[in-house]
VOPAGU-2260 file (C-alpha; in pm, 1 decimal, decimal comma):
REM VOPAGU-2260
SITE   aa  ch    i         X         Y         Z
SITE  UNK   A    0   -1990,4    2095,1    -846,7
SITE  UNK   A    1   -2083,8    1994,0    -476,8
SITE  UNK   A    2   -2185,4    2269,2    -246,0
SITE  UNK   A    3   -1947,5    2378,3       3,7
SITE  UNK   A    4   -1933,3    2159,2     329,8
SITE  UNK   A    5   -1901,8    2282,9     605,6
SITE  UNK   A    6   -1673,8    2122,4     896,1
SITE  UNK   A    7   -1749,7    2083,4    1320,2
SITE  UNK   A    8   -1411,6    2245,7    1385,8
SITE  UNK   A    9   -1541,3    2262,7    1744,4
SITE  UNK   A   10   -1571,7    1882,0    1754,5
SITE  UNK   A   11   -1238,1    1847,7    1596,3
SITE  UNK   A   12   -1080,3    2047,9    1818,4
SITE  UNK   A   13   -1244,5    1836,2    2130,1
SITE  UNK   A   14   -1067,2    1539,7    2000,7
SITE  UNK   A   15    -765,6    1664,5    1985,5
SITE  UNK   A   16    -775,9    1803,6    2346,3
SITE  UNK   A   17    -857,9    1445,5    2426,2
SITE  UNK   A   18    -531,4    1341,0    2265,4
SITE  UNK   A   19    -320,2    1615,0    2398,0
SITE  UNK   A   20    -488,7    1551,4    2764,2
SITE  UNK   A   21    -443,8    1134,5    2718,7
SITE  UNK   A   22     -62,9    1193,3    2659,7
SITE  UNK   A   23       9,9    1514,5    2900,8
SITE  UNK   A   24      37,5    1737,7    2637,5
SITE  UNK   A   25     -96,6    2096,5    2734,6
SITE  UNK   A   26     -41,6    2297,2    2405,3
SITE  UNK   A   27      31,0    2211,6    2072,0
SITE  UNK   A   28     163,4    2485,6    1814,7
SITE  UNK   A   29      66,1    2372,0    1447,5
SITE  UNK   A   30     235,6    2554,1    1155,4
SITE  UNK   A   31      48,7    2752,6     904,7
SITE  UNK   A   32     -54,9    2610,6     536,3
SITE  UNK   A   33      54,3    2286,0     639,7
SITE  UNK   A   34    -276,8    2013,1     648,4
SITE  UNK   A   35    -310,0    1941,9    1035,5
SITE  UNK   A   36    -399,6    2349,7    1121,2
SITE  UNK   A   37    -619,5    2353,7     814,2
SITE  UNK   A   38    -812,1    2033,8    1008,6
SITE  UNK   A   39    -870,9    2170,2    1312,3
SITE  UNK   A   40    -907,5    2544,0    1250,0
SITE  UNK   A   41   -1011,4    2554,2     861,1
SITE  UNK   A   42    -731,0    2785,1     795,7
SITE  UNK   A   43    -664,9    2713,0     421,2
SITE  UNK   A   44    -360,0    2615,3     172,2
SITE  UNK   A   45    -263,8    2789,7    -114,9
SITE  UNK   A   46    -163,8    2560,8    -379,4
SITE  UNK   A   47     174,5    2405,0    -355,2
SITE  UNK   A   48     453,8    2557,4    -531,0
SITE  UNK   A   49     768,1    2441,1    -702,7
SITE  UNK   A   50    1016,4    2735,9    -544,9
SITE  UNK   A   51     968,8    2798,3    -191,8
SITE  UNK   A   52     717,4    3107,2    -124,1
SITE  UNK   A   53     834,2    3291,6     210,3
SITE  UNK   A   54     723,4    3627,2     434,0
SITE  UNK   A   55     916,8    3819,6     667,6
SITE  UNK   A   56     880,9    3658,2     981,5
SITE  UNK   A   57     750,1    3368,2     778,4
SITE  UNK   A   58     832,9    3055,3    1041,7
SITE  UNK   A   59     626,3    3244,6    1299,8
SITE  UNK   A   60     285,3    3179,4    1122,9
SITE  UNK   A   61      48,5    2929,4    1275,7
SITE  UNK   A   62    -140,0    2832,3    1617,0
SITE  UNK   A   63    -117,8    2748,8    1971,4
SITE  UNK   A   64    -420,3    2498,2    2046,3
SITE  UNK   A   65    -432,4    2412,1    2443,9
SITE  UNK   A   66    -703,6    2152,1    2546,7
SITE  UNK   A   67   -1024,8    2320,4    2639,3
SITE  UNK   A   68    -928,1    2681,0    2522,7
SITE  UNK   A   69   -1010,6    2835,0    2150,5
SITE  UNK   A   70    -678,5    2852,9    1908,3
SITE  UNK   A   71    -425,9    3141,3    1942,2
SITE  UNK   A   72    -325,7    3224,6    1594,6
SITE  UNK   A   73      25,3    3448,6    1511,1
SITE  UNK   A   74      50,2    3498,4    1183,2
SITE  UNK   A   75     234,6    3743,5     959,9
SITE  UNK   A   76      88,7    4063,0     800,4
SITE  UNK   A   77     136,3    3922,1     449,1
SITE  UNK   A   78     -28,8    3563,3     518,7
SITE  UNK   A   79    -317,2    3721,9     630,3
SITE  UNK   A   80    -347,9    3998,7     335,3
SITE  UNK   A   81    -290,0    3725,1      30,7
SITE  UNK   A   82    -348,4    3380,6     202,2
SITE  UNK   A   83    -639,0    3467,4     458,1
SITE  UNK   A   84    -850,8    3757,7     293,7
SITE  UNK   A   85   -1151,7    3643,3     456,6
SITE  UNK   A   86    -978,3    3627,9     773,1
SITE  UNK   A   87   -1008,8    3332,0    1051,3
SITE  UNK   A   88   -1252,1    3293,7    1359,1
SITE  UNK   A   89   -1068,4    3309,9    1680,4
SITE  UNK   A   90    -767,5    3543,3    1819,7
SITE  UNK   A   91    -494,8    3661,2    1604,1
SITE  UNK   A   92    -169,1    3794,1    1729,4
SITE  UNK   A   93      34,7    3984,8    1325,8
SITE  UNK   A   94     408,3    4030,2    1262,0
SITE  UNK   A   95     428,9    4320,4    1030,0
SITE  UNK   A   96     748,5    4357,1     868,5
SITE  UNK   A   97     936,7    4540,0    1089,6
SITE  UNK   A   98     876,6    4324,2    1379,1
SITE  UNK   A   99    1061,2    4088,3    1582,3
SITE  UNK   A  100     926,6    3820,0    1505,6
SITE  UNK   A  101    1073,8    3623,0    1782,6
SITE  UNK   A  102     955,1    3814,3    2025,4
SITE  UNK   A  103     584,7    3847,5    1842,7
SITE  UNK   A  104     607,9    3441,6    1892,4
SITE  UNK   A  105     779,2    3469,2    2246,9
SITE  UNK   A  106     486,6    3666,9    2370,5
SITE  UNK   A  107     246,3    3477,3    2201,2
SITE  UNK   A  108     377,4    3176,8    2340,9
SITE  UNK   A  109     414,5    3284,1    2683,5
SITE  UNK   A  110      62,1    3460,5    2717,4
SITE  UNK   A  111    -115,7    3121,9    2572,7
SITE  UNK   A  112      72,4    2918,1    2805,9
SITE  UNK   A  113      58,9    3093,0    3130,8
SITE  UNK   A  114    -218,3    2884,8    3295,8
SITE  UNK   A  115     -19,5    2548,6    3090,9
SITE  UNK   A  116     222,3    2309,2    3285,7
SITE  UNK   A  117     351,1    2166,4    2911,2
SITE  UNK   A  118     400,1    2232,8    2543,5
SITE  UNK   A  119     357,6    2036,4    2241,2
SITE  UNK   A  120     459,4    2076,8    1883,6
SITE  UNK   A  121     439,0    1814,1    1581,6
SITE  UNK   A  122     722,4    1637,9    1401,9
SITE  UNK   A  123     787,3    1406,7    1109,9
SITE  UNK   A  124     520,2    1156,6    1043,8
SITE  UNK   A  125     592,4     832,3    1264,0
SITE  UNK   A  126     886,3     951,5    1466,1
SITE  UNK   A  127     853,4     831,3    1811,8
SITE  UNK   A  128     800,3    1080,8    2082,1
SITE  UNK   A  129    1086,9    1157,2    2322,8
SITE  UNK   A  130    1060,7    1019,9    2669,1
SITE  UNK   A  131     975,2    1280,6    2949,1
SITE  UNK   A  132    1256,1    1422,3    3145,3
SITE  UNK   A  133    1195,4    1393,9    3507,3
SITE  UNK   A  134    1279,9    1741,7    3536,6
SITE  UNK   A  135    1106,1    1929,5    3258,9
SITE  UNK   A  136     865,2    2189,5    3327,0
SITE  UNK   A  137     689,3    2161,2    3000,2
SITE  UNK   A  138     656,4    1923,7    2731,7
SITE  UNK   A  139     694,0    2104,7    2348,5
SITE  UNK   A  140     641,4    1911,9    2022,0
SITE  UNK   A  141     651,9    2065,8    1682,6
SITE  UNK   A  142     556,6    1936,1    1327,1
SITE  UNK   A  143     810,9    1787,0    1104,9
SITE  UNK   A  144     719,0    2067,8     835,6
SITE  UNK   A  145     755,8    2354,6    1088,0
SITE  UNK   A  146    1045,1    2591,8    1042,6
SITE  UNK   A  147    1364,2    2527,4    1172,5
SITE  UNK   A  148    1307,0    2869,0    1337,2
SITE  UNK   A  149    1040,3    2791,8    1525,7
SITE  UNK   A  150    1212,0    2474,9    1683,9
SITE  UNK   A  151    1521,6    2693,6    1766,5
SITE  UNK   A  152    1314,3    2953,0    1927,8
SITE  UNK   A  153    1159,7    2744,4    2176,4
SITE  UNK   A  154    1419,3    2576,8    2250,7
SITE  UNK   A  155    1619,9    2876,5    2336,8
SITE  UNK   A  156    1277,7    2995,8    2504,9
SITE  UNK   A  157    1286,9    2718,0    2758,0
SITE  UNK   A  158    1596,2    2555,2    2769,8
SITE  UNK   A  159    1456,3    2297,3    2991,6
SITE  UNK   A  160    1103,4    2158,2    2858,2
SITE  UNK   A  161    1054,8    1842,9    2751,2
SITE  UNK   A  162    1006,1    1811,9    2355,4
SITE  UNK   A  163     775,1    1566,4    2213,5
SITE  UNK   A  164     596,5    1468,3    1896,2
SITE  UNK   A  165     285,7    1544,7    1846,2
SITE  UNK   A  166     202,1    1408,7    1466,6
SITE  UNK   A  167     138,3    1036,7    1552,2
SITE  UNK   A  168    -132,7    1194,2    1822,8
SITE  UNK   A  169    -286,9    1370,4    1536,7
SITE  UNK   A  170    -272,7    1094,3    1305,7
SITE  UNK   A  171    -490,7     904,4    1507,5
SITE  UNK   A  172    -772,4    1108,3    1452,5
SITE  UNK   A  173    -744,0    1218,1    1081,7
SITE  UNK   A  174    -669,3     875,6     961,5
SITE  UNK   A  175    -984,7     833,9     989,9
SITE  UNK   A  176   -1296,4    1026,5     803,0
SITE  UNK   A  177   -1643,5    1087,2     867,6
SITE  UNK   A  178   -1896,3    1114,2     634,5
SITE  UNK   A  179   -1865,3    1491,9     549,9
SITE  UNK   A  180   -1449,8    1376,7     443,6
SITE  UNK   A  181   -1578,7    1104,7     277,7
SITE  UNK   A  182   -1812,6    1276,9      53,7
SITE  UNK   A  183   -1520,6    1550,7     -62,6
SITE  UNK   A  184   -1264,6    1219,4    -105,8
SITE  UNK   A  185   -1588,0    1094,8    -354,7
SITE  UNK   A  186   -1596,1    1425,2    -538,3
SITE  UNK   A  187   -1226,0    1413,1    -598,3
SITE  UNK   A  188   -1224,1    1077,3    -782,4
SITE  UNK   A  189   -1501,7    1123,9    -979,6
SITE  UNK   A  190   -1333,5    1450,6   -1119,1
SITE  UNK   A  191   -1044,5    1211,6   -1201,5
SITE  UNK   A  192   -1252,5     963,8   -1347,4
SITE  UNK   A  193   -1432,0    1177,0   -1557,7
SITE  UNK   A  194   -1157,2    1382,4   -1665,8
SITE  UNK   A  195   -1000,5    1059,0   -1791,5
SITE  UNK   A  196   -1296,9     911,8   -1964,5
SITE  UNK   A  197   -1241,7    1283,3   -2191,4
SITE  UNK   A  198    -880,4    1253,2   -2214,1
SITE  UNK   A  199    -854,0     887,3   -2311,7
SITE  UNK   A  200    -941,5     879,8   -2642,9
SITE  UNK   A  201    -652,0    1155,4   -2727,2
SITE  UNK   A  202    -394,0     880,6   -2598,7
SITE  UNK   A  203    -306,2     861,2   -3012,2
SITE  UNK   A  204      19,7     806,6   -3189,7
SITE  UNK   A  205     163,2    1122,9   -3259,4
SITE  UNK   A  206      33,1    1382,1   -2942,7
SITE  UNK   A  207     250,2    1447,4   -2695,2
SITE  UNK   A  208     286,2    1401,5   -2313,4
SITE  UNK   A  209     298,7    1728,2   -2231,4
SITE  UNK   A  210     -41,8    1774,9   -2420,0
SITE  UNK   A  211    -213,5    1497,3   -2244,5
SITE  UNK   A  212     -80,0    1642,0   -1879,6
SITE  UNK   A  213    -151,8    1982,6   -1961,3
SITE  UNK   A  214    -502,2    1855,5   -2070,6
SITE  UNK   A  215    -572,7    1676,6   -1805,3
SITE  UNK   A  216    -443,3    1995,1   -1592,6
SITE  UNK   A  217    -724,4    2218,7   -1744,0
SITE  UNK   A  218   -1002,2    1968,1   -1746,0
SITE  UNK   A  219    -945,6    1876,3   -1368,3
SITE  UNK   A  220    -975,6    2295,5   -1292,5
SITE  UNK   A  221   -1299,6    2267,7   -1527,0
SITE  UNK   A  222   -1428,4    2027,0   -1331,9
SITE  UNK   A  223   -1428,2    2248,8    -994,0
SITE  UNK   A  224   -1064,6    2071,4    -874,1
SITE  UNK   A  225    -862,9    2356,8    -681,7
SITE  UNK   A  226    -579,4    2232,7    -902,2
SITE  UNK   A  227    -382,2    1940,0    -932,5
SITE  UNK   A  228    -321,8    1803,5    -583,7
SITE  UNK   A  229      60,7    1648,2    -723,0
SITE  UNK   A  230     267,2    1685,6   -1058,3
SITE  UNK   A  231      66,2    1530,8   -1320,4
SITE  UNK   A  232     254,8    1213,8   -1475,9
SITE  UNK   A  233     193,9    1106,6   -1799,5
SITE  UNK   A  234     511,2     840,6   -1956,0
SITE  UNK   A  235     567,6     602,9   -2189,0
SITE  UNK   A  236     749,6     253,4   -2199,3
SITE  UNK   A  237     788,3      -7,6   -2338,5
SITE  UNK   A  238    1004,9    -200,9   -2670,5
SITE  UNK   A  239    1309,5      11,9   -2773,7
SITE  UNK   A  240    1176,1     297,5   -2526,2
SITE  UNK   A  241    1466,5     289,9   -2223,2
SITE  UNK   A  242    1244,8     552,0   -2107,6
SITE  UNK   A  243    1180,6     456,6   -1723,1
SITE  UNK   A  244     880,3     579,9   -1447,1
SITE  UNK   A  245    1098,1     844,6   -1285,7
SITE  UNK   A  246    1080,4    1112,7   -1603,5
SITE  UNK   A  247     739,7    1162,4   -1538,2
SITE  UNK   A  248     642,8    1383,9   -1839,0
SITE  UNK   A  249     793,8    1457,4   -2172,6
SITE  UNK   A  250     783,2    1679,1   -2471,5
SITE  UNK   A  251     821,1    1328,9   -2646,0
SITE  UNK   A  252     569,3    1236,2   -2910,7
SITE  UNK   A  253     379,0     890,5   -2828,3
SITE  UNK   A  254     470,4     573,3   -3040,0
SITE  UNK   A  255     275,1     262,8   -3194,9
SITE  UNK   A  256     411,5     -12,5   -2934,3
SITE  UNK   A  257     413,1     181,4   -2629,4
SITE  UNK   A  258     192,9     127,4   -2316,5
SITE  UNK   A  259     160,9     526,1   -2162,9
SITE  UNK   A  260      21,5     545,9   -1792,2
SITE  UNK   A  261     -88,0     814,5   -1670,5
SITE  UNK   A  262     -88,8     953,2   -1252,3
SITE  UNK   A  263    -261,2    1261,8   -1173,7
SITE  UNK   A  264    -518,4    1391,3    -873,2
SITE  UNK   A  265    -761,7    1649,1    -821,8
SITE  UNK   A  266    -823,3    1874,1    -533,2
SITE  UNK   A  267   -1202,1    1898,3    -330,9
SITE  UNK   A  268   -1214,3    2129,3     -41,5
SITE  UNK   A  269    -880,6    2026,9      26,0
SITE  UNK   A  270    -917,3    1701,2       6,4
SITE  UNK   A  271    -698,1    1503,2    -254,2
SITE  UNK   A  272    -769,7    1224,0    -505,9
SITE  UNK   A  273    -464,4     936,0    -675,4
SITE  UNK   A  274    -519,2     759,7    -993,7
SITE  UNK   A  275    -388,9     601,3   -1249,8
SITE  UNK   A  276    -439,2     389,3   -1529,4
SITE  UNK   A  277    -231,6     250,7   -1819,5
SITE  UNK   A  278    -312,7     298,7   -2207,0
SITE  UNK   A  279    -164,5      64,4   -2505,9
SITE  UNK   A  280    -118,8     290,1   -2856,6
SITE  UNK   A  281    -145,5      33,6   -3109,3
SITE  UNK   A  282    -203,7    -343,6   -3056,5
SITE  UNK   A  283     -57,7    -489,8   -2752,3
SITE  UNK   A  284     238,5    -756,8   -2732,6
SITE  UNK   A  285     136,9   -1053,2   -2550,7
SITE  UNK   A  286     343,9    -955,9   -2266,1
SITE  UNK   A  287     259,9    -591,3   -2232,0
SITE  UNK   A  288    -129,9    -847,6   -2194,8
SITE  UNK   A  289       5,4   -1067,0   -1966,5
SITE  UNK   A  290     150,8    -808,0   -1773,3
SITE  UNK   A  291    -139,8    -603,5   -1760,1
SITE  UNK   A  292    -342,6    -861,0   -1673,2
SITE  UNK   A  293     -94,5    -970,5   -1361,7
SITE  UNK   A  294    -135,5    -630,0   -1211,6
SITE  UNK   A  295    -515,6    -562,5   -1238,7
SITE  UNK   A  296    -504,7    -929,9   -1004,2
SITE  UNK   A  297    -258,6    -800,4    -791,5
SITE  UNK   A  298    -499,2    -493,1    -751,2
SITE  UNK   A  299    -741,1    -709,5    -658,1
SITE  UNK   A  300    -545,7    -942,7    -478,3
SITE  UNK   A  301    -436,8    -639,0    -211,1
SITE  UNK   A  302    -803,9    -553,2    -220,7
SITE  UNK   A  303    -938,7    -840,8     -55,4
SITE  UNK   A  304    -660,5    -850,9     142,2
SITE  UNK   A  305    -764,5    -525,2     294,7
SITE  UNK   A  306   -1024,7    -647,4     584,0
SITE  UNK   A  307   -1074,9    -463,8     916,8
SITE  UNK   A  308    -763,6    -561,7    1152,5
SITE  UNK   A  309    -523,4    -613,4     857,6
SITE  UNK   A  310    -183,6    -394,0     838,3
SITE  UNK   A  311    -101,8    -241,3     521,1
SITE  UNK   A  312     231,6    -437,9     534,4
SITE  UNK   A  313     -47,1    -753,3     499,2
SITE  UNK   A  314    -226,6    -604,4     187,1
SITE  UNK   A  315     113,3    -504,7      46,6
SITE  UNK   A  316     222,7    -847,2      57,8
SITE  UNK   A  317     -76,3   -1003,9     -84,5
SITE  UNK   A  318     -64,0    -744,2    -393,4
SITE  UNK   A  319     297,2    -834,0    -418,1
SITE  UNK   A  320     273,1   -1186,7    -426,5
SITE  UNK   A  321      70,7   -1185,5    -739,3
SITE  UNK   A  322     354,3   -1027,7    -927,5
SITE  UNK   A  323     663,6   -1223,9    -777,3
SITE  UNK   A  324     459,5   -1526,7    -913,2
SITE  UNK   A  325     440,7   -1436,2   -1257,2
SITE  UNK   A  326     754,2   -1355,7   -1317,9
SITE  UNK   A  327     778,8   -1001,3   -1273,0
SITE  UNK   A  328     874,4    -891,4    -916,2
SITE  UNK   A  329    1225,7    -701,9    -944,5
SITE  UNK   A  330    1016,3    -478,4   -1165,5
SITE  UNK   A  331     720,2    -388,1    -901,6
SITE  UNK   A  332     951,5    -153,3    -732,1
SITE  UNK   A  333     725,3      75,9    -491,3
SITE  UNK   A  334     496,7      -7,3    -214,0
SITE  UNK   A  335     159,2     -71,6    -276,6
SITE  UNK   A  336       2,7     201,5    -170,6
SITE  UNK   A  337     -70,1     472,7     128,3
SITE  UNK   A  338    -366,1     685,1     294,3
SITE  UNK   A  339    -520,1     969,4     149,8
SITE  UNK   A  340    -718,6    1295,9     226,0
SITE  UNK   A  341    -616,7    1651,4     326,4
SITE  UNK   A  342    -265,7    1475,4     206,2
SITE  UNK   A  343    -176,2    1238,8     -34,7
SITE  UNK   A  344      64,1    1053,7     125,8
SITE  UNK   A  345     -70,4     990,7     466,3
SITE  UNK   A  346      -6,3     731,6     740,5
SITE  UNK   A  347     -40,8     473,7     765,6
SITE  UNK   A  348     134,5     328,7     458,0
SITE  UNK   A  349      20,8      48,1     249,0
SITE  UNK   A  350     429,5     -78,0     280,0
SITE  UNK   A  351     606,0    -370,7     419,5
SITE  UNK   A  352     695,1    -226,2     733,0
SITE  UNK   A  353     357,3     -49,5     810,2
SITE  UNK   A  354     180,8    -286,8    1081,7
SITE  UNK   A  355     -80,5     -58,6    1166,8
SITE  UNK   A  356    -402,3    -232,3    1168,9
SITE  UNK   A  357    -659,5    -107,0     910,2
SITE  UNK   A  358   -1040,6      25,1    1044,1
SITE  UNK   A  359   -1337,5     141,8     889,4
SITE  UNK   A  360   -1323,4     473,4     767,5
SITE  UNK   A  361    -957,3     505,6     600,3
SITE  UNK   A  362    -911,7     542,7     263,2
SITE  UNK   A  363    -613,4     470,3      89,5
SITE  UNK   A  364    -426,4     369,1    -275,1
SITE  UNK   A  365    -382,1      18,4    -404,0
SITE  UNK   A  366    -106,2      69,5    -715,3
SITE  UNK   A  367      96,4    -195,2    -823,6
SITE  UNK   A  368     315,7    -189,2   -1127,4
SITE  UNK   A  369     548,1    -351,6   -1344,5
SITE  UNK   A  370     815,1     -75,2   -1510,7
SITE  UNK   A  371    1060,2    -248,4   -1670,1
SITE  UNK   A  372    1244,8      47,2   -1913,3
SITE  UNK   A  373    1270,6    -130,1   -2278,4
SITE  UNK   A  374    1005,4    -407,4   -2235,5
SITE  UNK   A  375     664,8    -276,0   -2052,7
SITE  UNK   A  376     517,0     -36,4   -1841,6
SITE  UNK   A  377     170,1     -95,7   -1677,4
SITE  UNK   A  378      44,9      44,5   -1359,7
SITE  UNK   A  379    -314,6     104,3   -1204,9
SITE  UNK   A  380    -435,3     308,6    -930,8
SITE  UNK   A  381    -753,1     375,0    -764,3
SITE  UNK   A  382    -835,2     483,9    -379,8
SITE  UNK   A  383   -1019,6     216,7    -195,2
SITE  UNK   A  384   -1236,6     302,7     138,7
SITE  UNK   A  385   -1239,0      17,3     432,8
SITE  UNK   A  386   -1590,4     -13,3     570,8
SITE  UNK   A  387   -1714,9    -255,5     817,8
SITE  UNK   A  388   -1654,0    -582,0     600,3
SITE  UNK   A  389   -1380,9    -463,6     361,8
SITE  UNK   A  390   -1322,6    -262,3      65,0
SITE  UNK   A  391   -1445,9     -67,5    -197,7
SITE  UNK   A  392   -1338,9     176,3    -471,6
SITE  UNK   A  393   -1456,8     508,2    -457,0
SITE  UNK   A  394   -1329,0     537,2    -815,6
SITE  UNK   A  395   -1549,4     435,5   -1064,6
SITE  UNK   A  396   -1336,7     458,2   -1414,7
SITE  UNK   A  397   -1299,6      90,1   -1559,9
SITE  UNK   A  398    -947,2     -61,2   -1564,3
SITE  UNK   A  399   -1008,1    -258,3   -1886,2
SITE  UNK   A  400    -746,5    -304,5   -2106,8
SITE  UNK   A  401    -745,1      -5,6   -2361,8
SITE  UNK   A  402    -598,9     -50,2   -2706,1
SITE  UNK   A  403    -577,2     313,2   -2904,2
């Protein structure tokens, strides 16, 4: 297990106030346990959660950042007994229980931005900000994973500001990772990787998906992952199995004649690992072969694809190609990939419609697959970092064809 890194919050911060300064933003309130505050504060995530886990006051929990000025943190009594017990560096305004917590966040709000002529806020990933109103006294953005609460409250709190969005700002500068990100992103895979090369050989006739996931579960917590950074998938298709990708795990017992693929990450300081890989129980039809075979090129195809300047809409393209030409397009029915790091799913996306240009430091999925319920199932994933002259895997697991 890696020792503990520890981040330049400090310099984080400073490029942020860049951001905020560059597009007249004077404060930005990030929610709490959501990725971006975690960035630029270190204020941890628990582990998701199926059900939704809630505090009094809940929506009030997170921080005002300004440019040039430390974080103002309001948070409730409960976050910071059972999801801060160390505590966090900087000012903290509580909500206990009995508070209003609208008027905790009120005069947070208004105490933070006193010296501020505008307010910013995040919102969903890629949503275009709004355009300044000539008239606005302050510009407020909010995240697109903030409460509903929070918008509402500043909104009623000043009726008149200008509300922007502040998550394509921040995307610019967590896209992409320095070396310190990079190392954790390297730690995550290889606890995939060697988690798999343990579990593999128990892909047998007989066990049962829910064995292998829960497995793989344990092993990747053995291994020093916080947990399992997304549901752990582990299915079967193929002959006489209408069994399609979207049941992602089973009580089922595994077949003779089935191809099972498996799609399960790990957790490093945060940062998140994707993989997958696909293997046959029993010897393999000649087209669950020629299938297999069609998307480890694709894989590769989208790989070289993947050069400094190139949009993710151009890699997912090339990877596609491969598969529309042998026969088996209808049946590659997700994009081919996204970024990765504090979240799994992070812009830009390795789509069709994603034309933002690629540059050194992003790392992201390449995973194309053919699922076509009754014939064959095949899919492989690894994360791929773009340096200076292209790409490279930071997953090291071989995507042979396995026969078990």
């Amino acid at each position: 297990m890696m020792e503990k890194i520890e981040f330049d919050y400090t310099q984080r911060l400073s490029k942020l106030w860049t951001k905020l300064d560059e597009s007249n933003i004077d404060v930005v309130f990030l929610p709490a346990s959501q990725s971006d505050l975690e960035y630029f504060t270190g204020l941890g995530r628990r582990l998701p959660s199926f059900g939704n886990i809630g505090y009094t006051n809940h929506w009030i929990s997170g921080a005002f950042i300004s440019p040039g000025n430390d974080p103002l943190f309001v948070l409730t009594r409960h976050f910071q007994e059972f999801d801060l017990p160390d505590g966090i560096a900087g000012e903290v305004m509580t909500a206990n229980e009995k508070d209003d917590g609208g008027e905790i966040f009120r005069k947070a709000f208004d105490s933070y931005t006193s010296k501020a002529n505008t307010v910013a806020m995040g919102a969903r990933p890629g949503q275009e900000s709004c355009g300044h109103e000539a008239d606005a006294v302050s510009r407020i953005a909010l995240s697109g994973r903030s409460w509903a609460e929070t918008t509402i409250e500043l909104r009623n709190h000043k009726p008149d500001a200008d509300f922007v969005v502040a998550d394509a700002i921040i995307n610019q500068i967590r896209r992409i990772k320095d070396d310190q990100e990079i190392a954790l992103m390297r730690q995550s895979a290889k606890i995939v990787d060697d988690v798999f090369a343990d579990v593999e050989k128990m892909v047998v006739s007989g066990i049962t998906e829910l064995e292998l996931s829960s497995e793989i579960d344990l092993r990747m917590r053995q291994h020093g992952s916080l947990g399992a950074s997304f549901d752990t998938g582990v299915w079967a298709m193929g002959p006489e199995l209408g069994r399609d990708a979207s049941v992602r795990v089973s009580n089922d017992s595994l077949k003779s004649g089935a191809g099972v693929s498996f799609d399960f990450g790990a957790i490093t300081q945060g940062y998140c690992s994707d993989f997958g890989r696909t293997i046959h129980i029993g010897t393999p039809n000649e087209e669950y072969e020629r299938v297999y075979d069609l998307v480890i090129a694709a894989q590769e195809a989208g790989r070289q694809a993947a050069v400094p300047g190139a949009t993710g809409g151009d890699v997912h393209r090339a990877t596609r190609a491969v598969i529309e030409e042998g026969g088996y397009g209808d049946w590659f029915r997700h994009r081919t990939g996204h970024c990765i790091g504090l979240d799994v799913h992070e812009l830009p996306y390795i789509s069709e419609e994603d034309n933002t240009p690629l540059e050194p430091g992003m790392l992201f999925t390449i995973e194309p697959s053919v699922f076509w319920p009754g014939r064959v199932g095949v899919r492989v994933e690894d994360v791929f970092l773009m340096t200076e002259t292209g790409t490279t895997s930071i997953n090291t697991h071989a995507n042979d064809l396995v026969a078990n």
